[in-house]
N, C-alpha and C positions, 0 to 999 in steps of 0.2 A: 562392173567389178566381177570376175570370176571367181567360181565356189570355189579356189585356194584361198583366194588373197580375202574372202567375205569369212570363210573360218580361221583365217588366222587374225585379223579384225576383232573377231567375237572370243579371240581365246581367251582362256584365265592370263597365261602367261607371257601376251600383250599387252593387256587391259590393269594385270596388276604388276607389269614395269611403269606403263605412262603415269599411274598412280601414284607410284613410291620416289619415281624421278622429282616429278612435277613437284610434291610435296616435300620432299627436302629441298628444293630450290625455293619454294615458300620458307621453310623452317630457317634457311642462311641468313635469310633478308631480314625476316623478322627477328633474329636476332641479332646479326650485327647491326643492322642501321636502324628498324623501328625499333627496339629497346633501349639502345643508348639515347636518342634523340627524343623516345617518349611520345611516338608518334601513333595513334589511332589505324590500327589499319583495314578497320573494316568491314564489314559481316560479323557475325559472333563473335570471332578473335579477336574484335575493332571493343566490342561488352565488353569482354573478357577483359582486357587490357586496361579499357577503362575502369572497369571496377579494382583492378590491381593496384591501378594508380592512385586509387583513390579512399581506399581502403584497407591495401598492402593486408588484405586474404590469400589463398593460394596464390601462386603463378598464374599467368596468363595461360600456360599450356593446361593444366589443371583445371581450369574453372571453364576453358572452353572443351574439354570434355563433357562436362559436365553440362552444360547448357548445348550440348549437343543429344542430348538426348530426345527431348521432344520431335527433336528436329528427324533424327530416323523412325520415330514411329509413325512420322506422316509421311515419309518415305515409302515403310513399307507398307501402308495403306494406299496408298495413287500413284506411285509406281511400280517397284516390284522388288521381292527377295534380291534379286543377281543384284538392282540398285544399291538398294540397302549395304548387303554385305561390301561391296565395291566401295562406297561411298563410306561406310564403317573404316576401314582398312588406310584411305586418306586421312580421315580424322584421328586415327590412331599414331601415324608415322609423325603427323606435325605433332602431338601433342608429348609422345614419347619421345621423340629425337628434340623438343624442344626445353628436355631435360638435361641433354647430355652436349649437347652444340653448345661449347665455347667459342663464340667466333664477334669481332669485333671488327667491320669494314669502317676505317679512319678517313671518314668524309665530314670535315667541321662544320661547310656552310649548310645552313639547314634546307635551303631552294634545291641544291645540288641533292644531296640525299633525300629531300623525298622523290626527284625524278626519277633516282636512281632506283630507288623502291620499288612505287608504283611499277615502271618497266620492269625489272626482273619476278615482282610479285606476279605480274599481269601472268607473263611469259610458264610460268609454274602454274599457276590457276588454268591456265589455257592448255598446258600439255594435259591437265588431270582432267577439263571438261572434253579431251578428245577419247577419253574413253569412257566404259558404257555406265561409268560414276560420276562422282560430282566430290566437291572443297566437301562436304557434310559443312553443318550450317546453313550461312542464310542462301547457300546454291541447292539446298534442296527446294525450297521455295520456288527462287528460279528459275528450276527442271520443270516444276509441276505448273509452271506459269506459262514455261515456253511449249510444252506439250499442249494445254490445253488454249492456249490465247496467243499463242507466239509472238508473245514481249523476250525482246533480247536480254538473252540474260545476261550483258556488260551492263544495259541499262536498266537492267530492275538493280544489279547490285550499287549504280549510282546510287538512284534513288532512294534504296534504305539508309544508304552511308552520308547521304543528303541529310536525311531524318537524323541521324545516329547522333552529327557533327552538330546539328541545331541544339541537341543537348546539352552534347558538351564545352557550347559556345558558353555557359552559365558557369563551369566548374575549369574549366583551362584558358591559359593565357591564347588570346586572339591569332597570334603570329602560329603557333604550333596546332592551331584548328585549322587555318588557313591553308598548313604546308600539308596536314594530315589529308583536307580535301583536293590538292594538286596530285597528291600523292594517289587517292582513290579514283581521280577523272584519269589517269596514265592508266592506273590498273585495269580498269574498264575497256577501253582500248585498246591495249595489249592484248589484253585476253580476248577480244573479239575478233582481233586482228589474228591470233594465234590458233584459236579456231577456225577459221577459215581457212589458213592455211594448207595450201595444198587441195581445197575445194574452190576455189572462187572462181569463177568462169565471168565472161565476156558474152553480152547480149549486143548481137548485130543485127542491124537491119540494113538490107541494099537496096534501094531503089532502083531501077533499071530496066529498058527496055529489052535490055539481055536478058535479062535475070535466068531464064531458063540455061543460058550457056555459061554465065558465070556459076551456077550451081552443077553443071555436068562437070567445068572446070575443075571450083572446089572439092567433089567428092572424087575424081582422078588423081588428084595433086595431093590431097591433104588428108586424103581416108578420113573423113567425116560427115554424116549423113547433116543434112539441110530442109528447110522446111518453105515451101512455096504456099505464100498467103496473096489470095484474089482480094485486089482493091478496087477503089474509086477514087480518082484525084477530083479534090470539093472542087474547082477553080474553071474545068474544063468536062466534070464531071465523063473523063476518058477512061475504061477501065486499065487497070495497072496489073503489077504483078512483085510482092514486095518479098525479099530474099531473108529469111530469117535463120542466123547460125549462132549456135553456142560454142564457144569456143575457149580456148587458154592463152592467157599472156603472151606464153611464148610462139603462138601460132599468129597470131593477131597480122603480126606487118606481112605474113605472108598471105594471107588471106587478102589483106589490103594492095598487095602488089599483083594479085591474080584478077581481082577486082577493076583496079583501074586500066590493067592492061587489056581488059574486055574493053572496058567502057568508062573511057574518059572523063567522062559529062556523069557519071554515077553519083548518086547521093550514098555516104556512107555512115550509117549512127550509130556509134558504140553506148552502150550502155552497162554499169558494174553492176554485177550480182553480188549475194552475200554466198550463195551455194544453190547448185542445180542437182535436184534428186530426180532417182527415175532412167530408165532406160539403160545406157551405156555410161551414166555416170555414177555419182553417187548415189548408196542407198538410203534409206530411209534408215537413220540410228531406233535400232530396239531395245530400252533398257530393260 
């Protein structure tokens, strides 16, 4: 990443578009489809909601303000001001925009809208975790989970909305727990899927007694550096010579067409990554 595109990355006014986008794309869904159908959605707003439901206190936007509090003072303790205020500014836009969005998406069956949810919710929680904040909420958790233990944070927010639904398996009808949890597994998902986005590389390994010509190859054709790792084959215990390249989707079949047109008889093994930091790729996020 070069020093343009890494400061413009870390600007304010990058960081608080993906912010305010992503969060009103949360704020649509959550009002037209989980409010009329009554559906849990999730982290703090999934509280929130519940307690609305159930209590008919403030609004859902309202009370997850308020239960959002806690949640930035451990913020700015284990991660950092810029976090904080960033991560403030999302919690703000849902909670205030989810005062004034009149908005009613006319999906009856209740299977269909919660796919519909979860995916567009994912997809908004995913633009706002691409920059240097977080949902505020139970994504501050998260952040401080995946910094220090690197638990994905799709699957930590399963996991609490796991906990959350077991609740309210006591207090709501079974059918509308069920769609609320279909609805949280997409989100999860999405948002993981949506983070990555635009990071996710390809781990190849070539096997080959070229390997040295298929890598001069590679890095002629494809301007990408490669990595040559010394083996032992167990079987004939011959030394080897194993061709390691990171690469992008879209480069892939070419790589594979430079490859067997070396060498035939090559072993080829693709492997998915979630994201490759370091070097010529991406950098290491600093909140």
């Amino acid at each position: 990443m070069g020093d343009n595109k890494r400061k413009f990355v870390y600007s304010v006014f990058w960081n608080c578009g993906l912010i305010v986008v992503g969060s009103l794309v949360q704020t649509v869904v959550l009002k037209g489809i989980a409010a009329p159908h009554q559906f849990i959605p999730g982290g703090l707003f999934g509280i929130a909601a519940l307690l609305h439901y159930q209590t008919h206190w403030l609004n859902p936007g309202l009370l997850y303000l308020c239960l959002n509090l806690p949640m930035f003072i451990l913020g700015y303790l284990f991660v950092s001001r810029r976090f904080l205020w960033y991560s403030g500014l999302s919690m703000l836009v849902v909670s205030l925009s989810y005062q004034f969005i009149n908005i009613q998406i006319q999906i009856d069956n209740q299977l269909y809208a919660a796919i519909v949810f979860g995916a567009v919710l994912g997809v908004g929680s995913g633009i706002v975790l691409r920059s240097l904040g977080s949902n505020g909420g139970a994504d501050v958790l998260a952040i401080i989970l995946y910094q220090k233990y690197n638990l994905g944070i799709g699957k930590f927010s399963f996991f609490f909305n796991l906990f959350l639904y077991l609740i309210c398996a006591f207090s709501m009808p079974t059918d509308l727990v069920i769609a609320s949890m279909i609805a949280v597994f997409i989100t999860a998902q999405t948002m993981d899927y949506t983070m990555s986005l635009f990071s996710q590389r390809k781990l190849v390994f070539i096997i080959s007694p070229q390997a040295e010509k298929v890598a001069d190859q590679v890095m002629s054709h494809l301007k990408i550096g490669t990595t040559l790792v010394p083996a032992v084959g167990a079987y004939r215990r011959e030394a080897k010579t194993v061709l390691m390249v990171v690469i992008n989707n879209i480069q892939l079949k070419r790589l594979e067409e430079i490859v067997f047109t070396v060498d035939g008889h090559a072993l080829f093994i693709v492997e998915n990554t979630f994201n490759v930091l370091g070097s010529t790729f991406s950098k290491r996020k600093l909140y």
